[in-house]
N, C-alpha and C positions, 0 to 999 in steps of 0.2 A: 504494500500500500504506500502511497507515494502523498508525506505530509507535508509537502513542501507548498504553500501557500499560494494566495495572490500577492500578498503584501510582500513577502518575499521574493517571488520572482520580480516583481515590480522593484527594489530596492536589488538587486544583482542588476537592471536591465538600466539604473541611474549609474549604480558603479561603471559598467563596462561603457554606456554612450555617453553619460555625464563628460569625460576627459575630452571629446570631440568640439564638445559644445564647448567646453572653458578652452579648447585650444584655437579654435574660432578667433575669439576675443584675445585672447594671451598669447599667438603664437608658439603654444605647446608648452610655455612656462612651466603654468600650472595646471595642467593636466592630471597631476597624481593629488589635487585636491580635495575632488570628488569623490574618489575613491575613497582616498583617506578617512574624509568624514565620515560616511557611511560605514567603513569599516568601523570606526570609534562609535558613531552613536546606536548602531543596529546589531555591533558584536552580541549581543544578551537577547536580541530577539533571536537567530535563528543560526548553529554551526555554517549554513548554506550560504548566507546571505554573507557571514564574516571572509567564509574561504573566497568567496568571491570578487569581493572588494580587495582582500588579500592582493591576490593574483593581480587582478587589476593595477591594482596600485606600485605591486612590484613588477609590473611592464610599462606603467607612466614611469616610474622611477630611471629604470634604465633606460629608458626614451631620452630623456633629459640628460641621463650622462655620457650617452653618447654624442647629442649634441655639442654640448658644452666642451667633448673631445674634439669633435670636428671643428668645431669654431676656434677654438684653442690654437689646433693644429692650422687653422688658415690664417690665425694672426700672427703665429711664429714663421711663417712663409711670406710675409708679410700680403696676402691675401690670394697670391698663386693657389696655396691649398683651396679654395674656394672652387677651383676646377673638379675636386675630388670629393667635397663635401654636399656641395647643392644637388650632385646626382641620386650621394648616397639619404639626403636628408628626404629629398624625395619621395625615393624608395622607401625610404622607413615611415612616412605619412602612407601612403601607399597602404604598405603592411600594416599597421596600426587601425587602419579604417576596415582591413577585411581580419584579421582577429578578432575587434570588436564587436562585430558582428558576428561573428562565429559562435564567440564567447556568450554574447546577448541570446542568441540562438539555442545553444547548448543548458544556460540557465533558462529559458522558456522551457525545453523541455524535463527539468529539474535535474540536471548533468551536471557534471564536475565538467570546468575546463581548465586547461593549465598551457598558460602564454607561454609560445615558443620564443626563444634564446633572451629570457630574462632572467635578471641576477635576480636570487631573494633576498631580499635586503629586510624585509618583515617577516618574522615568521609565525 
């Protein structure tokens, strides 16, 4: 039997499209906000809804430090690396919009998902 909520799937379905929507506005900043919160304030309603924010949060997270690598890397080049990084930042927007959806998807049908090449940096 399968106890996993509406309120629940709905609160996985903010974690995982919530970062889209703040990265919208914030250029992928704060994308692991959404998560976050959710993870903190919904942890005690349901183990589902916590693992999924989780995850989330720790693929916003790596999101961002691989940027911050790439940008990094194009300012010590003094902006040459920018050849190497706009393709890849790209791509990682790219992937990030069909994970999310994966993820959204897989919590609709009350499924574990677990974001490909993310550090855990929460556990």
């Amino acid at each position: 039997m399968n106890t996993i909520g509406t309120d629940e799937r709905n609160f996985c379905t903010l974690a995982h499209l919530g970062p889209l929507v703040v990265w919208f506005f914030t250029g992928g900043v704060l994308g692991f906000i959404v998560p976050l919160a959710v993870m903190y304030w919904k942890k005690d309603m349901h183990p589902f809804v916590r693992e999924h924010a989780r995850q989330s949060s720790n693929f916003q997270l790596t999101m961002l430090l691989v940027a911050v690598v790439l940008f990094g890397f194009s300012f010590l080049t003094f902006g040459f690396g920018l050849l190497l990084a706009l393709p890849v930042l790209f791509g990682l927007l790219i992937l990030e919009v069909i994970v999310a959806v994966r993820a959204t998807m897989a919590s609709s049908r009350g499924e574990a998902y677990e974001y490909p090449l993310t550090i855990q940096f929460l556990r």
